[in-house]
N, C-alpha and C positions, 0 to 999 in steps of 0.2 A: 298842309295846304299853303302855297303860295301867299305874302303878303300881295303880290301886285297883278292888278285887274285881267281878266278872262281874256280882255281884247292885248293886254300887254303880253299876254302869255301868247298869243297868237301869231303877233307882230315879231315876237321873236324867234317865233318858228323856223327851221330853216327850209326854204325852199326849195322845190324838188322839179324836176322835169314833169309839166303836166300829164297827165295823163290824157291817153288821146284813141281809148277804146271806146267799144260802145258804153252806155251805162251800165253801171250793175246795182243787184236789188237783191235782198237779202230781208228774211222775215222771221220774226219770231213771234211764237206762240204765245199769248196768255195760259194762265193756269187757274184750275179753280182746286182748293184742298176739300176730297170728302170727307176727312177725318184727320184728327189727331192735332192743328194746330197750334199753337202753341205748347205743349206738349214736346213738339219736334226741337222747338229750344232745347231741352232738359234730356235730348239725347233721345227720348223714344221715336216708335215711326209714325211716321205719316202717308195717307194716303191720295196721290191728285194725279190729275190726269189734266191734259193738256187743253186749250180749246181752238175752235176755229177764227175767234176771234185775235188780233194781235199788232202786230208793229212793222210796219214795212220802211224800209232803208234803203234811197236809192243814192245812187251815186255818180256824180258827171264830172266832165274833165276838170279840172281848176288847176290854179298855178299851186294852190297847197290846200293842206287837207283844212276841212273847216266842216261846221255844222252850218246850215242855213240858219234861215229867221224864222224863229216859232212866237210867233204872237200873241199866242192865248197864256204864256208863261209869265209868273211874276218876276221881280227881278230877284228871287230871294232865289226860287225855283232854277232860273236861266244861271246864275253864278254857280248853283249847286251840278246841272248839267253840265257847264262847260267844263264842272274839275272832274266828272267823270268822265267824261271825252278825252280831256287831256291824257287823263293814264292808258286809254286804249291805242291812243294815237301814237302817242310816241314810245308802245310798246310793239308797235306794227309800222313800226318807221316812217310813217307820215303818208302814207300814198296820195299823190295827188288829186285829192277828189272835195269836191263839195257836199254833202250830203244833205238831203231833205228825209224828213221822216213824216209817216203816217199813220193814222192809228184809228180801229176801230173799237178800241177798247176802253173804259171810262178811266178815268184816272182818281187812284187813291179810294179805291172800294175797294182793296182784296184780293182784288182777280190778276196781280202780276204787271201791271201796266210799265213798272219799270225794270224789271227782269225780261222782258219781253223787247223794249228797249233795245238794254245791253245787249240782250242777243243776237239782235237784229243789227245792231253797229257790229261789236265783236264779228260778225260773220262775212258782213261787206267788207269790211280793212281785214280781216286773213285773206281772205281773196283778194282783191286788192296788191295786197303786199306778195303774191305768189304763194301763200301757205296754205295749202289744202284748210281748210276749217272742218278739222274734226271736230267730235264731240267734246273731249280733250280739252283741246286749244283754246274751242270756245270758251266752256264755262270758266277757264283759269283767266282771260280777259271779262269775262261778263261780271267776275265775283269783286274784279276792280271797280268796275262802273256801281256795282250794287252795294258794294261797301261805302263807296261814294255818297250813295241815298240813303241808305239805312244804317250806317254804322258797323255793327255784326251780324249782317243778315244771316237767319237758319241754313238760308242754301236750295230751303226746298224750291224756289218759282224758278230762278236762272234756271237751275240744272232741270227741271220739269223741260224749260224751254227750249232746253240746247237740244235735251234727247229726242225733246217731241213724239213722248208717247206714255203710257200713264206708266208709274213708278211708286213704288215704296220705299220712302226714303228714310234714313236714318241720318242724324248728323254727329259726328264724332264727337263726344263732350269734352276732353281730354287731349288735343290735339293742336299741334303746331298750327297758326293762322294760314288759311286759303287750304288745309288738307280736303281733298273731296269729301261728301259724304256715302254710306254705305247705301246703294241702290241696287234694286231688282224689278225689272221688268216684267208687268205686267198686265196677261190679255184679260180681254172681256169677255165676258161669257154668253153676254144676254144684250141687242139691244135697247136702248134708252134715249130719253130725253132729257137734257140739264134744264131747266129753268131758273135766272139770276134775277133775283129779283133787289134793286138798285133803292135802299132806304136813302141814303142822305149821306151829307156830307160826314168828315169824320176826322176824330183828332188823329196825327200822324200815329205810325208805328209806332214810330221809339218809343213815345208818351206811353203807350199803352199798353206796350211790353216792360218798360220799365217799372209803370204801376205793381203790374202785376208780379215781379221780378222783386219787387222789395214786401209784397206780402208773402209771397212762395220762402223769402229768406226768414223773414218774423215767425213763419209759422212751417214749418221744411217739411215736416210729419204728415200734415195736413193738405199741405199741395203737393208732397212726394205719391201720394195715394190718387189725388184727381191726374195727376201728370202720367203715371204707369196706367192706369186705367182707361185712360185716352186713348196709348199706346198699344194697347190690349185692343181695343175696337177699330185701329187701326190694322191691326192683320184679320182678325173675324171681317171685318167688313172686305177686305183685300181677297179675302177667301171666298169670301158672298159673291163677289163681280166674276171672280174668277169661274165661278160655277154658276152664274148665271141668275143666284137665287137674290133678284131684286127686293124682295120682300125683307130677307136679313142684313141687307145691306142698307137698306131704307130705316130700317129699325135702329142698326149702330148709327146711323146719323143722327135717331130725333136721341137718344140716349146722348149720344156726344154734346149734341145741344143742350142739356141738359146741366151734363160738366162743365161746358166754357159760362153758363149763366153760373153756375155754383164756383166758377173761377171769380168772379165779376166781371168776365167781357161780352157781355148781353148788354141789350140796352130795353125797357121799354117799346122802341119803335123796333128793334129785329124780332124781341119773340112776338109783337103781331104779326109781320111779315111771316116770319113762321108758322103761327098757327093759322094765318091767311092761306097759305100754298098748303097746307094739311088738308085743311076744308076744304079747296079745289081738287083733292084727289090724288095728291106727293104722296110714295110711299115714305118718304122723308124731308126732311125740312133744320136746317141748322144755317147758324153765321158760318162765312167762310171768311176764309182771312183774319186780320188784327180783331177784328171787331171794334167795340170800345162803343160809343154814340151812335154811331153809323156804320155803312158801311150796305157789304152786300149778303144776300141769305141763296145757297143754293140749293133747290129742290130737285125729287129725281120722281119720275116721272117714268111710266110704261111709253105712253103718246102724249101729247096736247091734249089739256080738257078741252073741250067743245069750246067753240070760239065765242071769243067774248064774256067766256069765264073770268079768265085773267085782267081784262079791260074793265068787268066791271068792278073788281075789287080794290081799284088805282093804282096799283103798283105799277111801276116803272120795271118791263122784263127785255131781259136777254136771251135767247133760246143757244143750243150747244147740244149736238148729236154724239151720244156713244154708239160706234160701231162695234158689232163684235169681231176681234183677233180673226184674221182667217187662218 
């Protein structure tokens, strides 16, 4: 990264013939993982599926390309955006646009808020810039931005996001940096209800990959077996959606849950959450995402409990419709 400041790196931008079409808008998906995360580090699958919630990018004329002003950002946050901006931008030639972005999605619970992001940049500058934004294209600009945030990100949320439709992913263990990972798309069998129930705040990723990263090294035998095991209930469960059978798909989740507490990325306040959304009537109930202190727990659900189930229990919920495959 650049020793000198976001706004130096911008100023020195070169300037382009504004753009002078209508706006463009460009959206990416959040993701929730039913299975397997962390896990999906160590090269097994994982299983996630896309949500309705996400990232929207718009775009208006300007004399060069720039991100607007996001106010609710720290400046730690804001420096750490503008260096993944910079790499999408000046790998899409700078199109002349200002961008604003918007979001419905919480940020730093789990659910993809910055793979969602990316994708939603990554898609307006291809467009923008005249390039079709395939799937392709996308995730190989979105994995710059997400490397940006994360370090070595797994892979699974970008590419969930880019494809926009649920997926079993595998990530190469072995493999030259930015290789895709191995995915198969897959339908639903049965519809459903997601329930995200939003515990609290939470220490970032890396921390909490990392944690877990140097006891999996001390002890490789011991977490080689919870990590293939993950892996394992990530295709049973893949198979469960597939065929419709909610019941066994609800079941590898509370099992999964189970493993990432015996990983140590449980916390106290997720398996109440947990056993909170069991008691309301989830056929299942597990952390999604990093976990670690906080974070978010996704439950799966035939319908909605009876209203005011959920309200009285205090959680903080997000709803997300599984449609079945036609």
């Amino acid at each position: 990264m650049s020793g000198r400041s976001s706004a130096a790196r911008r100023a020195a931008a070169p300037a382009c013939a504004p753009h002078r079409g209508p706006a463009a808008e460009a959206f990416g998906p959040g993701k929730v993982i039913l299975l397997g995360e962390h896990a999906v580090v160590y090269g097994h699958p994982a299983l996630a599926v896309p949500l309705s919630l996400g990232v929207t990018a718009r775009g208006t004329a300007a004399e060069r390309c720039a991100l607007g002003d996001l106010p609710d950002l720290t400046a730690p946050q804001r420096r750490m955006l503008d260096a993944a901006f910079e790499a999408v931008a000046s790998a899409t030639g700078r199109p002349p646009l200002r961008i604003a972005l918007s979001s419905t999605l919480p940020v730093s619970m789990g659910l993809g808020s910055s793979a969602a992001l990316a994708v939603a940049v990554s898609r307006l500058l291809l467009g923008a810039s005249g390039s079709t934004p395939t799937p392709a294209k996308v995730l190989a600009l979105a994995l710059r931005m997400e490397e940006a945030f994360h370090g070595t990100p797994s892979g699974v949320d970008h590419t969930v996001s880019a494809h926009s439709t649920p997926l079993l992913y595998r990530r190469p263990v072995s493999a030259e940096p930015g290789r895709p990972g191995r995915v198969r798309q897959v339908r639903i069998g049965a519809r459903a209800t997601l329930v995200l129930a939003l515990v609290g705040p939470r220490r970032g990723t890396q921390e909490t990959v990392a944690a877990l990263r140097r006891r999996a090294a001390r002890w490789p035998t011991r977490y080689g077996r919870l990590f293939k095991e993950m892996g394992r209930l990530a295709v049973e469960g893949t198979e469960a959606l597939e065929a419709g059978d909610l019941e066994s798909l609800g079941d590898a989740m509370n099992v999964n849950h189970g493993l990432l507490a015996a990983a140590g990325v449980s916390s106290p306040a997720l398996d109440t959450a947990v056993d909170t959304l069991r008691r309301a009537g989830a056929l299942g109930a597990k952390l999604t995402g990093a976990g670690g202190d906080g974070g978010a727990v996704v439950a799966l659900f035939r319908k909605l409990p009876a209203s005011g189930t959920l309200e009285k229990s205090g959680l903080a919920v997000l709803t997300s419709e599984l449609e079945p495959t036609p």
